[in-house]
CHARMM-style PDB file with segment names, atoms N, HN, CA, C and O in Angstrom:
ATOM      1  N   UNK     1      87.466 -29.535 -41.723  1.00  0.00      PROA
ATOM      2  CA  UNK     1      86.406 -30.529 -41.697  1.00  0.00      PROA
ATOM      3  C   UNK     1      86.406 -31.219 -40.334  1.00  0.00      PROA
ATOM      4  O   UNK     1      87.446 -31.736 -39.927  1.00  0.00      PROA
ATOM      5  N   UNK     2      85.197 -31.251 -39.556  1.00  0.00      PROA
ATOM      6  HN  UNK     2      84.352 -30.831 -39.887  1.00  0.00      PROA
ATOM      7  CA  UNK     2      85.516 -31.964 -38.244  1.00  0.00      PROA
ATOM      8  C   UNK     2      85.159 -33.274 -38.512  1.00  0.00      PROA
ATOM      9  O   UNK     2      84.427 -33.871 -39.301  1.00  0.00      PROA
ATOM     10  N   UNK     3      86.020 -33.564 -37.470  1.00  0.00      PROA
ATOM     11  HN  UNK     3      86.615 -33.079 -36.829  1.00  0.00      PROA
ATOM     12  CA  UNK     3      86.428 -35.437 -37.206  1.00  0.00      PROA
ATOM     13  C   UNK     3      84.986 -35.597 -36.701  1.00  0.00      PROA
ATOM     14  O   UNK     3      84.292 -34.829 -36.034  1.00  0.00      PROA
ATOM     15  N   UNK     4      84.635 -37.283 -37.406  1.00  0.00      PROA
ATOM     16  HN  UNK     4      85.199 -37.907 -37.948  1.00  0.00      PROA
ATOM     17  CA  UNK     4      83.607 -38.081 -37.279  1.00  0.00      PROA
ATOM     18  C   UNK     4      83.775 -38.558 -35.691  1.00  0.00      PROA
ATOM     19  O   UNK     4      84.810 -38.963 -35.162  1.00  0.00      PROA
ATOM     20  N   UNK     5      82.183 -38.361 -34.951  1.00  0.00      PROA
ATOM     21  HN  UNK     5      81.342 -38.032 -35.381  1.00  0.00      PROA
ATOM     22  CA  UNK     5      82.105 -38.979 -33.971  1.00  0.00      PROA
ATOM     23  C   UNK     5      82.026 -40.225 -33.717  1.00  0.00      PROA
ATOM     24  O   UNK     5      81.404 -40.921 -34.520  1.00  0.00      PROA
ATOM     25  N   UNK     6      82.580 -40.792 -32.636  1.00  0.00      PROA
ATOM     26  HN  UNK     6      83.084 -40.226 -31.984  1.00  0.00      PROA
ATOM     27  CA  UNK     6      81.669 -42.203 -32.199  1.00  0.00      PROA
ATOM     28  C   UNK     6      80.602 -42.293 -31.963  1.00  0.00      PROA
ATOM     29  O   UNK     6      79.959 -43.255 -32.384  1.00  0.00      PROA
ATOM     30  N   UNK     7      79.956 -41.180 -31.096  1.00  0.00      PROA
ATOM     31  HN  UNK     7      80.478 -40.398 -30.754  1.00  0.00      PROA
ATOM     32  CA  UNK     7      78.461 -41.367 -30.826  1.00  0.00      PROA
ATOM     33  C   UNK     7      77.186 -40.553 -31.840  1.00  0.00      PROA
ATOM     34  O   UNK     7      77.403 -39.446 -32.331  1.00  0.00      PROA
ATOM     35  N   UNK     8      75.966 -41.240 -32.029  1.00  0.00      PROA
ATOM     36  HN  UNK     8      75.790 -42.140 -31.629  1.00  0.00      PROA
ATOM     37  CA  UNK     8      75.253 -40.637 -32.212  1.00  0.00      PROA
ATOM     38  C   UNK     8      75.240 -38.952 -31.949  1.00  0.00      PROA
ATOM     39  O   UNK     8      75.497 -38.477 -30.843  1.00  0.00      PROA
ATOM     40  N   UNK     9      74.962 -38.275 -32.923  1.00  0.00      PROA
ATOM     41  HN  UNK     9      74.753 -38.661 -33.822  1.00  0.00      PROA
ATOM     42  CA  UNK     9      74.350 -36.867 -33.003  1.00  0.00      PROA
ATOM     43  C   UNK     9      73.519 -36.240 -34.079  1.00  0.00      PROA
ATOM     44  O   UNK     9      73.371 -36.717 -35.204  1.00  0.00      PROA
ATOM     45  N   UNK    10      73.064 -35.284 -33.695  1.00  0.00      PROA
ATOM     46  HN  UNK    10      73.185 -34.897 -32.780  1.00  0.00      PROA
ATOM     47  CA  UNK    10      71.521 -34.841 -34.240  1.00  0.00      PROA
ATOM     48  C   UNK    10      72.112 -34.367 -35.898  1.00  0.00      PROA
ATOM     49  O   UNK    10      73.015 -33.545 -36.051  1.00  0.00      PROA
ATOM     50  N   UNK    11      71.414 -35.056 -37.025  1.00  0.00      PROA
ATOM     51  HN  UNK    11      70.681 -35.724 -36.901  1.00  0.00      PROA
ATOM     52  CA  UNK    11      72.490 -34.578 -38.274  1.00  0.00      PROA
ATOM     53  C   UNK    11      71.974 -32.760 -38.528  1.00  0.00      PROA
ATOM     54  O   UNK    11      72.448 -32.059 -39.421  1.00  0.00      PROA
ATOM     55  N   UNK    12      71.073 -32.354 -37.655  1.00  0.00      PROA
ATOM     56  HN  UNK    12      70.689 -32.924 -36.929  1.00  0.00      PROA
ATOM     57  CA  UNK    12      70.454 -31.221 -37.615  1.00  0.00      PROA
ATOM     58  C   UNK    12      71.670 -29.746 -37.274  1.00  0.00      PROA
ATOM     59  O   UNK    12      72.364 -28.928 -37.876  1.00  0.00      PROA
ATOM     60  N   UNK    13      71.219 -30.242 -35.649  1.00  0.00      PROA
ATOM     61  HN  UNK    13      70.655 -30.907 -35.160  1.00  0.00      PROA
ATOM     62  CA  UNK    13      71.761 -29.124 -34.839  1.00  0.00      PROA
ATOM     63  C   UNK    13      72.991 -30.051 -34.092  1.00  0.00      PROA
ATOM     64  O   UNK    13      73.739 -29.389 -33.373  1.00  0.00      PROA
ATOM     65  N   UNK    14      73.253 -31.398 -34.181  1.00  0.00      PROA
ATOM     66  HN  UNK    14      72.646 -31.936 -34.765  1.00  0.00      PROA
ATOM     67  CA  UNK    14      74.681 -31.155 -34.176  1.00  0.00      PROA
ATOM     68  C   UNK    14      74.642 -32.100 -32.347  1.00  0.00      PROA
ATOM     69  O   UNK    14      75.614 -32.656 -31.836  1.00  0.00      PROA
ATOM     70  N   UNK    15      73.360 -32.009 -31.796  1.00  0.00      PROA
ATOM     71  HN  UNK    15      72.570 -31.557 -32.211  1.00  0.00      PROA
ATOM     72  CA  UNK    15      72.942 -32.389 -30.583  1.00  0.00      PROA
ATOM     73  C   UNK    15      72.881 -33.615 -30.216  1.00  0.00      PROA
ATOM     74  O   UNK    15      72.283 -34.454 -30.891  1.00  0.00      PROA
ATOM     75  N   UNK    16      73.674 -33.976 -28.760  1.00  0.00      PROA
ATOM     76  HN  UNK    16      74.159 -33.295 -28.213  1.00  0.00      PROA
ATOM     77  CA  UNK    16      73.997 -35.416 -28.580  1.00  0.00      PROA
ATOM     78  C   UNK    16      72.720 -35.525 -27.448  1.00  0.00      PROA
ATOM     79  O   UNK    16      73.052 -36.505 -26.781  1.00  0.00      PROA
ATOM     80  N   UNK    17      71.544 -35.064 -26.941  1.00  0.00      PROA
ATOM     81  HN  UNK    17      71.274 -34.268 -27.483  1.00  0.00      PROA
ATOM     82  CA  UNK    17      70.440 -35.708 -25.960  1.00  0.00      PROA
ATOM     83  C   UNK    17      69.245 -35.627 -26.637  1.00  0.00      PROA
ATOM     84  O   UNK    17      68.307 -34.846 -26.798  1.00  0.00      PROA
ATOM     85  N   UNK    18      69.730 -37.041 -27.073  1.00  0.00      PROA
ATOM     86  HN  UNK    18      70.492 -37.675 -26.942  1.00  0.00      PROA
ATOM     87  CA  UNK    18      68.777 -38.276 -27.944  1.00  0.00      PROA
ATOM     88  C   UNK    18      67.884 -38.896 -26.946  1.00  0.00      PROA
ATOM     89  O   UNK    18      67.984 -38.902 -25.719  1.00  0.00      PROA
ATOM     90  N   UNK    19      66.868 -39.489 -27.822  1.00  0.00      PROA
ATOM     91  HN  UNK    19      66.787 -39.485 -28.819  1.00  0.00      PROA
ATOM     92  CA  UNK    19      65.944 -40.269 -27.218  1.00  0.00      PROA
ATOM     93  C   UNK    19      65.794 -41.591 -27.986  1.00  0.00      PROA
ATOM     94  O   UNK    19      65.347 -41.203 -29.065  1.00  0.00      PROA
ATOM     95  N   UNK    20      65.911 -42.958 -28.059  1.00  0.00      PROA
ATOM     96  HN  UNK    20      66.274 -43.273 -27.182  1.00  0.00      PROA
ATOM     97  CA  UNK    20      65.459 -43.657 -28.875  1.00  0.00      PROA
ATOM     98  C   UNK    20      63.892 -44.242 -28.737  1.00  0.00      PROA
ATOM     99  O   UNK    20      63.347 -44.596 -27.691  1.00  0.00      PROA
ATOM    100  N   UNK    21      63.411 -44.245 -29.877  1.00  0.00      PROA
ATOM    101  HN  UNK    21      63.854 -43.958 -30.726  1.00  0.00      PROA
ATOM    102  CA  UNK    21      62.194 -44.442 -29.716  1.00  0.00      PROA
ATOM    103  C   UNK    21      61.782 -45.961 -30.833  1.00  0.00      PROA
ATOM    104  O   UNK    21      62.186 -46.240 -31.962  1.00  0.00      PROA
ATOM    105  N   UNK    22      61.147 -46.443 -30.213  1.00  0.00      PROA
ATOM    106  HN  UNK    22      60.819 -46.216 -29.296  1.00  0.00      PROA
ATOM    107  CA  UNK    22      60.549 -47.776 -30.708  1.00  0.00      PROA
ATOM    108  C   UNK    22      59.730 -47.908 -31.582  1.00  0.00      PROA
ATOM    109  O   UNK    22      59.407 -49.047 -31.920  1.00  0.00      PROA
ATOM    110  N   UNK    23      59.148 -46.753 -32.209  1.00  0.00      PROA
ATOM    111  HN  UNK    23      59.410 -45.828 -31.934  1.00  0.00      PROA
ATOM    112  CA  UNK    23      58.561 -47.067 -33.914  1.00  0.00      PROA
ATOM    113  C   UNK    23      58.745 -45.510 -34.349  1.00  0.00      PROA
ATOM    114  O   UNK    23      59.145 -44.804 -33.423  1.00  0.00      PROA
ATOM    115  N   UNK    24      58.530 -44.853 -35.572  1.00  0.00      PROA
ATOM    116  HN  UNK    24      58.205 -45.426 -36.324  1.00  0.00      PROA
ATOM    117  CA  UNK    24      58.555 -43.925 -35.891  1.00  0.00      PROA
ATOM    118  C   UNK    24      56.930 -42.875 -35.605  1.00  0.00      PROA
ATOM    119  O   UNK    24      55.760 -43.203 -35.802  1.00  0.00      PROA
ATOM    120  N   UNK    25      57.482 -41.643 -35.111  1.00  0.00      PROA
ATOM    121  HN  UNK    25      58.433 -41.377 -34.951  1.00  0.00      PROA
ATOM    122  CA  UNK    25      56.258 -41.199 -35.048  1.00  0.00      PROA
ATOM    123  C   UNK    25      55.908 -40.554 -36.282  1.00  0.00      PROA
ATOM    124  O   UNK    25      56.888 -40.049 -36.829  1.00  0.00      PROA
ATOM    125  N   UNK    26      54.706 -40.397 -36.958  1.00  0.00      PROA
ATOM    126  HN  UNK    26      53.910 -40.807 -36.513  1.00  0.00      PROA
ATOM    127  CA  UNK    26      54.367 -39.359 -38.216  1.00  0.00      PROA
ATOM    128  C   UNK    26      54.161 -38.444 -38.217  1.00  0.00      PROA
ATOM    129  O   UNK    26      53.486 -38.010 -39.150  1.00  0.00      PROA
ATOM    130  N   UNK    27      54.569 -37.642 -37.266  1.00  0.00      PROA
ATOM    131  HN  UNK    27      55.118 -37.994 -36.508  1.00  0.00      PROA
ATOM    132  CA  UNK    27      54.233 -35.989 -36.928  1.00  0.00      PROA
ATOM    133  C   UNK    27      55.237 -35.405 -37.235  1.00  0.00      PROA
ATOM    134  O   UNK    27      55.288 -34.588 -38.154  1.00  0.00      PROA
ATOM    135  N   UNK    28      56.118 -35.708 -36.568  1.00  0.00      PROA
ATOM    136  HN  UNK    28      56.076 -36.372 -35.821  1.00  0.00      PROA
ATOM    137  CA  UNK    28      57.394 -35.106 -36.202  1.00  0.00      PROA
ATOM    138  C   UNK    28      58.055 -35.883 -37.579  1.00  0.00      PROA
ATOM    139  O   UNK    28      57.666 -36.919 -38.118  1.00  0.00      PROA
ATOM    140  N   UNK    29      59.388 -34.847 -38.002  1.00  0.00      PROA
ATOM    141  HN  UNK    29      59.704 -34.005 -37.564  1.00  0.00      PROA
ATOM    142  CA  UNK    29      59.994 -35.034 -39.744  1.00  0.00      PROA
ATOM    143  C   UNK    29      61.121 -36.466 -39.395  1.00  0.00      PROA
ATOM    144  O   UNK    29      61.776 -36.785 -38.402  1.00  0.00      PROA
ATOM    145  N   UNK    30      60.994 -36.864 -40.296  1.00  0.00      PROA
ATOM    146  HN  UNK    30      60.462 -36.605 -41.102  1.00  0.00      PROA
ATOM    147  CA  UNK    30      62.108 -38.151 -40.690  1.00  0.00      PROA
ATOM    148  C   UNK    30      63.720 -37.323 -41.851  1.00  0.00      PROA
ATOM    149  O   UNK    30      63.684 -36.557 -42.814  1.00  0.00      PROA
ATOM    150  N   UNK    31      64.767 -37.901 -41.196  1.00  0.00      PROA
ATOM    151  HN  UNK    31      64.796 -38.523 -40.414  1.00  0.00      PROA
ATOM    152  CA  UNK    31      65.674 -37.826 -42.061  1.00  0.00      PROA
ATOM    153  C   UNK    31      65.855 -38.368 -43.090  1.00  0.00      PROA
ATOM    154  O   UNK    31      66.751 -39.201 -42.954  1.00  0.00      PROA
ATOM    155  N   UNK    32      65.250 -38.320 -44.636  1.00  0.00      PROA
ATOM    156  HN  UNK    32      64.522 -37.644 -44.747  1.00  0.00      PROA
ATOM    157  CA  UNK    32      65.419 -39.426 -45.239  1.00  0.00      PROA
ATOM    158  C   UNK    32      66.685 -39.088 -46.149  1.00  0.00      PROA
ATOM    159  O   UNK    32      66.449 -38.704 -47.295  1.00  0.00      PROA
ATOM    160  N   UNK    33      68.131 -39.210 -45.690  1.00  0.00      PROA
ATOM    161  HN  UNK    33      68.323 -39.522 -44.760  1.00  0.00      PROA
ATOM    162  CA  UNK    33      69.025 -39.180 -46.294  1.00  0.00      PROA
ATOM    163  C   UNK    33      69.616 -40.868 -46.709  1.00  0.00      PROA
ATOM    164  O   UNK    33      69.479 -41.817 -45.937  1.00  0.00      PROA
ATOM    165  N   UNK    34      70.134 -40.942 -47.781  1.00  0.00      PROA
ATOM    166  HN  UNK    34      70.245 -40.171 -48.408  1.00  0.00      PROA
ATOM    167  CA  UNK    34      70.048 -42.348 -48.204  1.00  0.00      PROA
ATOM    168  C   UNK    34      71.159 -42.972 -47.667  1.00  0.00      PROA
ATOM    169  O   UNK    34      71.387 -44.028 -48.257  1.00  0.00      PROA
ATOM    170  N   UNK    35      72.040 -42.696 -46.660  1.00  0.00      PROA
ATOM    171  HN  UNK    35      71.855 -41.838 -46.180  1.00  0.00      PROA
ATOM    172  CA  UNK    35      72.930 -43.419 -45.587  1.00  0.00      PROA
ATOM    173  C   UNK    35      72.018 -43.844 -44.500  1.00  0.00      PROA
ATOM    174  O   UNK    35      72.063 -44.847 -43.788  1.00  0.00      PROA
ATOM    175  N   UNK    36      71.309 -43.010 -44.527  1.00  0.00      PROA
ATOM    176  HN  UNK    36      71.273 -42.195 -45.106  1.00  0.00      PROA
ATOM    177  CA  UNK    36      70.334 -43.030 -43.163  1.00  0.00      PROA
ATOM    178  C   UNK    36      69.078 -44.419 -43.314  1.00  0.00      PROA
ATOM    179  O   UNK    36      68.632 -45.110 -42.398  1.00  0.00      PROA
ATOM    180  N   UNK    37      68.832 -44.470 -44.430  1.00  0.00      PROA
ATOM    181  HN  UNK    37      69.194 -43.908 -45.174  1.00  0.00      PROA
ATOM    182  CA  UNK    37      67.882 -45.497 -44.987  1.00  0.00      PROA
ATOM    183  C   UNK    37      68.988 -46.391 -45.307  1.00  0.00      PROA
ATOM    184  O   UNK    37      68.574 -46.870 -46.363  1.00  0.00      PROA
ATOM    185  N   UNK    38      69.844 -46.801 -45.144  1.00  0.00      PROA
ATOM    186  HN  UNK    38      70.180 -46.412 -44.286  1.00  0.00      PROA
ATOM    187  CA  UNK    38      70.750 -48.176 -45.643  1.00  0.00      PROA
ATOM    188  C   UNK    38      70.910 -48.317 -44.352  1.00  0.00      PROA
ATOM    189  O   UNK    38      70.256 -49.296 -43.994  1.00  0.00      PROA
ATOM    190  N   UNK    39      71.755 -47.555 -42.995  1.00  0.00      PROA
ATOM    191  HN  UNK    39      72.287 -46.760 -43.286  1.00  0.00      PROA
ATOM    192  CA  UNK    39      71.785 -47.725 -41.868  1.00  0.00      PROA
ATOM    193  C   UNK    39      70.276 -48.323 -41.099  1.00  0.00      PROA
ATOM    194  O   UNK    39      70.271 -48.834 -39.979  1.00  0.00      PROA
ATOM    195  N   UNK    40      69.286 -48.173 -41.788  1.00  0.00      PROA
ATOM    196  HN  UNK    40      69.290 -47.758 -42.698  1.00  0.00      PROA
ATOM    197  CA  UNK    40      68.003 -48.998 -41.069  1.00  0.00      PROA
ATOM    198  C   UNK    40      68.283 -49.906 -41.695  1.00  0.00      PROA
ATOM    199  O   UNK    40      68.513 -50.885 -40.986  1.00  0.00      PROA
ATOM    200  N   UNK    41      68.391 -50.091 -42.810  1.00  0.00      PROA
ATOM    201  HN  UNK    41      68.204 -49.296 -43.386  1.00  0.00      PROA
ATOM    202  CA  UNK    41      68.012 -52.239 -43.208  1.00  0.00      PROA
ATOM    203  C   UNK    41      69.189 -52.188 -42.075  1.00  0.00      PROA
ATOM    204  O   UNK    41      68.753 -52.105 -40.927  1.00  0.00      PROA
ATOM    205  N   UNK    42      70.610 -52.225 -42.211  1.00  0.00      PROA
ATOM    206  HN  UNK    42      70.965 -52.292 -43.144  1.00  0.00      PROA
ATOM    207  CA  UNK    42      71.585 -52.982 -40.696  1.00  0.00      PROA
ATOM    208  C   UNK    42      70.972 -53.093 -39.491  1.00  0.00      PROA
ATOM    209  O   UNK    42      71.741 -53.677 -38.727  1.00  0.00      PROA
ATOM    210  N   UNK    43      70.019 -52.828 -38.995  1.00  0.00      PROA
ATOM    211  HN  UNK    43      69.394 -52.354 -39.616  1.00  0.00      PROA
ATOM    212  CA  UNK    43      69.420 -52.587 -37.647  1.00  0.00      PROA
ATOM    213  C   UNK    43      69.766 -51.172 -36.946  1.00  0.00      PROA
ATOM    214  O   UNK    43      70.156 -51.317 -35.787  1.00  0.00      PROA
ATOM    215  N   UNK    44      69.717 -50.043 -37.329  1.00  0.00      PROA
ATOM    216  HN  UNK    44      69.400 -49.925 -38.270  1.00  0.00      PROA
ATOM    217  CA  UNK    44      70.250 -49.163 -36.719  1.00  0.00      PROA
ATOM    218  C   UNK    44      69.093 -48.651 -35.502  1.00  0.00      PROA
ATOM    219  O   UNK    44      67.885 -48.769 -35.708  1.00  0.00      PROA
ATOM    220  N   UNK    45      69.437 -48.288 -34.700  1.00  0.00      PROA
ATOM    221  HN  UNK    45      70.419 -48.192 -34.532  1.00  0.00      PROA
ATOM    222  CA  UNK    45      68.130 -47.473 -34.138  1.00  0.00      PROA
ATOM    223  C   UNK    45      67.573 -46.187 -34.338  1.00  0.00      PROA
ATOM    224  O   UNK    45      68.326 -45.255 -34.620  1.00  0.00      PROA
ATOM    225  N   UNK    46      66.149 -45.986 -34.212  1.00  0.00      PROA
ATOM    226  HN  UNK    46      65.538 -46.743 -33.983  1.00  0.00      PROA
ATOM    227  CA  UNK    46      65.544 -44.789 -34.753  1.00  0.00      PROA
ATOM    228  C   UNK    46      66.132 -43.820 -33.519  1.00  0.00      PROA
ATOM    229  O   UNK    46      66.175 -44.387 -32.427  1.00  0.00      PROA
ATOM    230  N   UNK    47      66.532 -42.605 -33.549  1.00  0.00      PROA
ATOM    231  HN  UNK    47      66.497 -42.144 -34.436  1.00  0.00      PROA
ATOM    232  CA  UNK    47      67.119 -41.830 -32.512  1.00  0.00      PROA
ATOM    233  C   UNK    47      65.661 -40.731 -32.770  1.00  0.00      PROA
ATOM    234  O   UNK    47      64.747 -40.933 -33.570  1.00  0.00      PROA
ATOM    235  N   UNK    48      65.792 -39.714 -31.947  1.00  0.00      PROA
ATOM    236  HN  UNK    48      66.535 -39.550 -31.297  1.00  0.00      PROA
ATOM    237  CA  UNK    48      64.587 -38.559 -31.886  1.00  0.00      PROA
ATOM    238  C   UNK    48      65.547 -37.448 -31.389  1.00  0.00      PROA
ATOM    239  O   UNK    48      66.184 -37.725 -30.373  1.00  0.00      PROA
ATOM    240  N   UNK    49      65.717 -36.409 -31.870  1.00  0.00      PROA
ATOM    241  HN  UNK    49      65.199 -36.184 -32.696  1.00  0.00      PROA
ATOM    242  CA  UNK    49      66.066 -35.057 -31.273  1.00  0.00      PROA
ATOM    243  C   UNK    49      65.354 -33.934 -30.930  1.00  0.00      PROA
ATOM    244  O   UNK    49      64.960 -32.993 -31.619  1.00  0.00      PROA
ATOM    245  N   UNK    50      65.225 -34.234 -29.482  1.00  0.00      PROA
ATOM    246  HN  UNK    50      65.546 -34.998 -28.922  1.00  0.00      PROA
ATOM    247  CA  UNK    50      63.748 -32.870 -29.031  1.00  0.00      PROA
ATOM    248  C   UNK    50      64.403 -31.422 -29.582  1.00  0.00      PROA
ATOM    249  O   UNK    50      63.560 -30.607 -29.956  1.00  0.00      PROA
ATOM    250  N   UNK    51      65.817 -31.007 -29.676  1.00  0.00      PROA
ATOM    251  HN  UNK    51      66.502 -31.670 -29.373  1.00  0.00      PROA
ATOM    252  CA  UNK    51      65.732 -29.674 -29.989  1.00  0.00      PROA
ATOM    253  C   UNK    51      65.367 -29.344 -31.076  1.00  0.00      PROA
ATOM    254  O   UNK    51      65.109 -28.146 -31.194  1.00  0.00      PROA
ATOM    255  N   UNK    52      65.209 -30.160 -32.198  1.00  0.00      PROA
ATOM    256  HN  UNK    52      65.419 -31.133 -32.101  1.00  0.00      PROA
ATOM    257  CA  UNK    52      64.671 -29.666 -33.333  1.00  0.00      PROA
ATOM    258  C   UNK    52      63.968 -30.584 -34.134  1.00  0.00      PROA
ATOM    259  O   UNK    52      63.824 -30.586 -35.357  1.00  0.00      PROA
ATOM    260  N   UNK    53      63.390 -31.662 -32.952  1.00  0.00      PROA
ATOM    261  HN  UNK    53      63.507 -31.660 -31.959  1.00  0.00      PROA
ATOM    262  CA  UNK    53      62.257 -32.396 -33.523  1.00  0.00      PROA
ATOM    263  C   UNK    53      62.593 -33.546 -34.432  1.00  0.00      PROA
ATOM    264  O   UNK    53      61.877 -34.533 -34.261  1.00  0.00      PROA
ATOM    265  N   UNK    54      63.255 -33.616 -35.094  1.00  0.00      PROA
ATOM    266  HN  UNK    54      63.837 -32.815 -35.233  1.00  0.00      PROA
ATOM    267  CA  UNK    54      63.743 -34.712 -35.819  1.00  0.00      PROA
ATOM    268  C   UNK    54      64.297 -36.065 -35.450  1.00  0.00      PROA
ATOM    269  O   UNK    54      64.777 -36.296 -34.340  1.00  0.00      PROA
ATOM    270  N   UNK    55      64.175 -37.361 -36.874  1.00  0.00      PROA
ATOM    271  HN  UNK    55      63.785 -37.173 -37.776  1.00  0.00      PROA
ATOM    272  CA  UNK    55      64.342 -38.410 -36.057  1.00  0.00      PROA
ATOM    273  C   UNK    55      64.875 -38.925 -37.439  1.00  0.00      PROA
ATOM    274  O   UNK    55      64.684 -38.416 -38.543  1.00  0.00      PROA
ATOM    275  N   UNK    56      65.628 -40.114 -37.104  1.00  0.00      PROA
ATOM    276  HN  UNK    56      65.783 -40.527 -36.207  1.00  0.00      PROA
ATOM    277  CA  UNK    56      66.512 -40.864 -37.865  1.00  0.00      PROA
ATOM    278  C   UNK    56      67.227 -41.712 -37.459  1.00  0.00      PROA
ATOM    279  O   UNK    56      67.306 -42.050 -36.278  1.00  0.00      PROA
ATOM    280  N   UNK    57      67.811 -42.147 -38.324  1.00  0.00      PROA
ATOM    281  HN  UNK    57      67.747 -41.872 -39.283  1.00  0.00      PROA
ATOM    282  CA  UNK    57      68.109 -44.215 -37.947  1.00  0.00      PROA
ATOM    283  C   UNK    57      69.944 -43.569 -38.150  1.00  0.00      PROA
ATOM    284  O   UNK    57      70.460 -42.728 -38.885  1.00  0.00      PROA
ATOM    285  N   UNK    58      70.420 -44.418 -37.157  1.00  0.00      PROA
ATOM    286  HN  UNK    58      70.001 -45.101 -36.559  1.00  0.00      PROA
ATOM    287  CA  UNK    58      71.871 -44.295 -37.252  1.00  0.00      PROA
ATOM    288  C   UNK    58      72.391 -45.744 -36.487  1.00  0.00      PROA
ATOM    289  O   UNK    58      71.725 -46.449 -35.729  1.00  0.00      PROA
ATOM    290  N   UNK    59      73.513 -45.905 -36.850  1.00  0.00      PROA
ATOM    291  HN  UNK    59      74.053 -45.332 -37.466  1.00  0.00      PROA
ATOM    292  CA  UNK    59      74.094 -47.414 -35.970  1.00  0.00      PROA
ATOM    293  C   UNK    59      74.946 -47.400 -34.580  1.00  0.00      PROA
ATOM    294  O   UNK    59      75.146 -48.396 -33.884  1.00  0.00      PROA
ATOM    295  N   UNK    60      75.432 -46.017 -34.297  1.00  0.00      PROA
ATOM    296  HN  UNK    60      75.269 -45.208 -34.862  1.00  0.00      PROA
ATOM    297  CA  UNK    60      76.276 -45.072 -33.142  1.00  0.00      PROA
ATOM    298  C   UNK    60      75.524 -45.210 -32.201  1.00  0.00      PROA
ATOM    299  O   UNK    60      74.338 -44.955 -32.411  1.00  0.00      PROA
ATOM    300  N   UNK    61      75.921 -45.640 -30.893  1.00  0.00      PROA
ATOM    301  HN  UNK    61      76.884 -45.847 -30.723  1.00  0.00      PROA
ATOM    302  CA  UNK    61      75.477 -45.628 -29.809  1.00  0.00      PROA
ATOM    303  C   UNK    61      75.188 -43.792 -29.373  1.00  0.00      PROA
ATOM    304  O   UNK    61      75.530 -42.896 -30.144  1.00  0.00      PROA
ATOM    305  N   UNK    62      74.727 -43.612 -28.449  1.00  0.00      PROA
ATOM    306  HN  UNK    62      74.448 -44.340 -27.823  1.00  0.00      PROA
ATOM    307  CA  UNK    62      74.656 -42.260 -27.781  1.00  0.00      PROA
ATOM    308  C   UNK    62      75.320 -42.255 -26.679  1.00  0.00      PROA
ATOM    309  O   UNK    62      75.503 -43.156 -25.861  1.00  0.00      PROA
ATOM    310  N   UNK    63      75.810 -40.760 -26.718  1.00  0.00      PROA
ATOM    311  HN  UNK    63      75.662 -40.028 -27.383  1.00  0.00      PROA
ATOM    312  CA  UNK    63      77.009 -40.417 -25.574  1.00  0.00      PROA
ATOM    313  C   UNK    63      76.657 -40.883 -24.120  1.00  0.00      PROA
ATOM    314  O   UNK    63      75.505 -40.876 -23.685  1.00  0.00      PROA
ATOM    315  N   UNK    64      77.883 -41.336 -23.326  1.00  0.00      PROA
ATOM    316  HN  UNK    64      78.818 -41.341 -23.679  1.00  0.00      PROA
ATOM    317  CA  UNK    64      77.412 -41.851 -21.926  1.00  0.00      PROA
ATOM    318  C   UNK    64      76.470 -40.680 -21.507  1.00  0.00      PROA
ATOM    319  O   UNK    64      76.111 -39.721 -22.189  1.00  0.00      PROA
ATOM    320  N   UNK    65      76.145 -41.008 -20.156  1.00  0.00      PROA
ATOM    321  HN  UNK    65      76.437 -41.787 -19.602  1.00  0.00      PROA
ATOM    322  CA  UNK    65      75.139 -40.082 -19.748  1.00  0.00      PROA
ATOM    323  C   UNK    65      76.669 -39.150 -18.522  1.00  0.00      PROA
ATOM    324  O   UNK    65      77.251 -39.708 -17.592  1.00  0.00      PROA
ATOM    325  N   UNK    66      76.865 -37.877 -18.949  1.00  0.00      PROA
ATOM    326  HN  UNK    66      76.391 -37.424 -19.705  1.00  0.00      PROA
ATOM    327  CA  UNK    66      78.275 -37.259 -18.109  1.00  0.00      PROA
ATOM    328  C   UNK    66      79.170 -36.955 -18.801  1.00  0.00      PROA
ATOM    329  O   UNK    66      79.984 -36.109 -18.430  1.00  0.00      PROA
ATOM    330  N   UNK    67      79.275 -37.711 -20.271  1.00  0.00      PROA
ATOM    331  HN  UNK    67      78.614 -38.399 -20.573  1.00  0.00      PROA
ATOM    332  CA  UNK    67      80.523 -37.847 -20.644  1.00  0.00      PROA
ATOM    333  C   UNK    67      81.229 -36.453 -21.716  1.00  0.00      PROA
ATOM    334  O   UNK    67      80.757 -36.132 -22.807  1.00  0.00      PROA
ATOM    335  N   UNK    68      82.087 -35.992 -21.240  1.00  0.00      PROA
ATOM    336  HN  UNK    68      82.470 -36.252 -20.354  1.00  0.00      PROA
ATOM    337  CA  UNK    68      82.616 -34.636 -22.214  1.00  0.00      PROA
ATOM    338  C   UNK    68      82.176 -35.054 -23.950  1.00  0.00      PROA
ATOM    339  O   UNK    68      81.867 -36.112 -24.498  1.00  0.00      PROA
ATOM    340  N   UNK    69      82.332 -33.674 -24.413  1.00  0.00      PROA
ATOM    341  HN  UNK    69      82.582 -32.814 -23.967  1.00  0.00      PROA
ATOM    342  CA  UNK    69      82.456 -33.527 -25.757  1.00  0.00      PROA
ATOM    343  C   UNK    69      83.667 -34.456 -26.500  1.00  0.00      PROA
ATOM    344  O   UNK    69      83.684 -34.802 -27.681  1.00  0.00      PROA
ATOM    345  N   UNK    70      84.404 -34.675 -25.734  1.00  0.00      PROA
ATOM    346  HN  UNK    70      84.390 -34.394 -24.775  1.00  0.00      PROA
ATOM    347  CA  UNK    70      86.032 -35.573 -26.598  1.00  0.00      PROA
ATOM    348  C   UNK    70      85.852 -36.634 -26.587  1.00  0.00      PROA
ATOM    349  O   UNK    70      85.580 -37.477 -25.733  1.00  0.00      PROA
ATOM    350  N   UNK    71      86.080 -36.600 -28.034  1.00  0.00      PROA
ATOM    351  HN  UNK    71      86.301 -35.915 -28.728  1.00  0.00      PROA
ATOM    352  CA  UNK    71      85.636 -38.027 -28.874  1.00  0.00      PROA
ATOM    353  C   UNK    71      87.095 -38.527 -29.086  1.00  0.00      PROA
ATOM    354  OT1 UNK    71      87.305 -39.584 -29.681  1.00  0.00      PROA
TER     355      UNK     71
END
């Protein structure tokens, strides 16, 4: 079982180059997993993943911009 990250990643493909975006768009699919909807009431931010389009609320910052895979 792999170890939980610190940073934000895509619950998809696994992908840490996120975008956060400031309202939800309705085109593109929402994660509605029910951690993911409790992590929005806390304030989480909506993240966006261009490789596979998806978007979802998480509370994890995103990886520095450089920074290796080791968490």
């Amino acid at each position: 079982m792999p170890r939980p990250s610190r940073y934000a990643n895509c619950p998809r493909c696994a992908g840490h180059e996120l975008v956060i975006l400031a309202e939800a768009d309705h085109i593109d699919e929402m994660n509605m997993n029910p951690l993911r909807l409790v992590q929005r009431v806390f304030g989480a931010r909506l993240y966006y993943c261009h490789t596979c389009r998806l978007q979802y609320y998480d509370l994890r910052r995103r990886r520095p911009a450089g920074q290796k895979h080791a968490d």
